[in-house]
N, C-alpha and C positions, 0 to 999 in steps of 0.2 A: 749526567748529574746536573749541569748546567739547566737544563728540560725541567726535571723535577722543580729544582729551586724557586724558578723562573715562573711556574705556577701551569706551565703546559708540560703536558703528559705524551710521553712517547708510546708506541707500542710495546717497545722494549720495558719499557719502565712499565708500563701498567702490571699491579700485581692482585693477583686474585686473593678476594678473601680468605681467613681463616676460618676455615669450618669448624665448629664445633660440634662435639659428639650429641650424636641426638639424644633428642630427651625420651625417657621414658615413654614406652607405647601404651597406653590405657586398650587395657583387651580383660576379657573373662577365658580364665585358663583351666581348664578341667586335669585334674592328677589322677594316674591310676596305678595304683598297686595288686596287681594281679596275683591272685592264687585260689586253687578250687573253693576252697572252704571258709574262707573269706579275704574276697576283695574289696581294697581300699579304696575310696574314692571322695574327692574333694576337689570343689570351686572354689575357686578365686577371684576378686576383681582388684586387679592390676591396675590402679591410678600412680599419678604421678606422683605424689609425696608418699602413698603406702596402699597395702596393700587391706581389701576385706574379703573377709568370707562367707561366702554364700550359698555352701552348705557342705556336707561332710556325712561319713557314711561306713558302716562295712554293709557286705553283699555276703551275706552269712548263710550257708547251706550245711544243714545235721549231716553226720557219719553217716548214716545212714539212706543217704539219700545217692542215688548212682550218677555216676560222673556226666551222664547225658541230658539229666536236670537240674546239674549244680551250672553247666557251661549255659543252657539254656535259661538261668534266672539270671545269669551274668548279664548277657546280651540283654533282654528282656529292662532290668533295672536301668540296663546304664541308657537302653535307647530312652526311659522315662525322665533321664537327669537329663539327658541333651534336649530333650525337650521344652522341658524347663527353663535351663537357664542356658543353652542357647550358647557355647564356648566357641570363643575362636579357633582354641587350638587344644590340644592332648598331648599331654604328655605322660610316655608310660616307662616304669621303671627297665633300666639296660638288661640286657642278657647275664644273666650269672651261670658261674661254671659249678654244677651242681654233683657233687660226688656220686649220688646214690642218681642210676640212669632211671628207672621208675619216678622217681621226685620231679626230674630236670622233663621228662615228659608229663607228664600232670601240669606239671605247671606253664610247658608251652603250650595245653591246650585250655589251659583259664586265659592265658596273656589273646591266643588268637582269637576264641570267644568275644575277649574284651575288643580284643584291633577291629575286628571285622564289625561290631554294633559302632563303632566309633570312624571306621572309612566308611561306612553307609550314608552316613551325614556331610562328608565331602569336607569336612574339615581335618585339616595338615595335624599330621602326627609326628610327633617328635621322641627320642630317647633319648635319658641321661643316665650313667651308669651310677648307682649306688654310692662307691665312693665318691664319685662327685656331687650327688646331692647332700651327703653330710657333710664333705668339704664346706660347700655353698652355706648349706644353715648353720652350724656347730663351728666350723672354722677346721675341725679336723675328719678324715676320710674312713679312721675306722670307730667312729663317736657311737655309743651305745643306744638303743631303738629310744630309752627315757630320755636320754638327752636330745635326741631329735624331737621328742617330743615337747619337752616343755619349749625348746627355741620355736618350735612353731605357734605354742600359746603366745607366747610372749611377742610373735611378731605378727601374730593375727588378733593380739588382744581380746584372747578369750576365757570366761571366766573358770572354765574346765579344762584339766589336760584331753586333748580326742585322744578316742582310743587308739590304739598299737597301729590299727591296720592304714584307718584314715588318718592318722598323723602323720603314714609313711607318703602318703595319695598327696596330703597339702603342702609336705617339706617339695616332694616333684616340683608341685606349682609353681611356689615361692622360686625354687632353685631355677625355673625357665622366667620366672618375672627378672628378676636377679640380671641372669644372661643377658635377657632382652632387653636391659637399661642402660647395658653397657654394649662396647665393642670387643669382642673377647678373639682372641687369636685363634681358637677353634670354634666353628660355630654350630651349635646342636645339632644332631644329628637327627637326621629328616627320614622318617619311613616311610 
């Protein structure tokens, strides 16, 4: 104590700074909401006071059309979005437990379509479960698809609600920017 006062500094006494929680990472986040018939998808750029958007989408294939060139315009579009704008990272909606076994297959092979145009680019892939992304936008986990949707106008300041599918694509985003600003006890899961 004496040391301190006295204006010299001990080893004992020296104390390391307080770290402060980082600040917000500015990155361009890509969202995707996977499903044969239409997938969601939406850009983000992540700054530090807020978030814009820079572009949005569904990946819309007719009934009509067989499941080997609905997966192939998946891949096909979304490797045209990375192109473009170039995302640090993806993030794609969690695994749901799907009643009907026919649906929960269909739809895991829109999501791997989607994974696999999206690990080609060598950018980190990430998942957040559903209820945690309307947790994240809405405030609550089982919040209605409108209600996700206007919170994502409203937080991406836009003058239209996006439709259904890309509203679910740019709530992802928003909900890994969200993550990403803070320190969170659990931290997104990495695929």
């Amino acid at each position: 104590m004496k040391a301190r006062l006295g204006g010299r500094s001990s080893p004992a006494a020296a104390i390391s700074p307080i770290t402060q929680p980082a600040a917000r990472i500015t990155q361009t986040i890509l969202g995707i909401d996977p499903s044969l018939r239409g997938t969601g998808y939406g850009v983000i750029f992540a700054g530090k006071a807020c978030s814009i958007l820079l572009a949005q989408g569904t990946i819309s294939c007719p009934a009509k059309w067989e499941r080997s060139r609905c997966l192939a315009e998946i891949s096909r579009t979304l490797r045209k979005v990375l192109r473009e704008h170039r995302p640090g990272v993806c993030v794609v909606e969690g695994l749901f437990f799907a009643q009907n076994l026919q649906t929960a297959l269909i739809m895991g092979e829109a999501r791997g379509a989607a994974m696999a145009a999206i690990a080609e680019s060598g950018i980190e892939i990430f998942e957040i479960a559903t209820r945690k992304v309307k947790q994240a936008i809405v405030g609550h986990g089982a919040a209605q698809k409108i209600a996700v949707a206007k919170m994502v106008q409203r937080m991406l300041n836009l003058a239209e609600l996006p439709a259904p599918d890309a509203a679910d694509a740019l709530a992802l985003a928003l909900a890994h920017a969200q993550e990403n600003s803070r320190h969170g006890l659990t931290p997104p899961k990495r695929i």
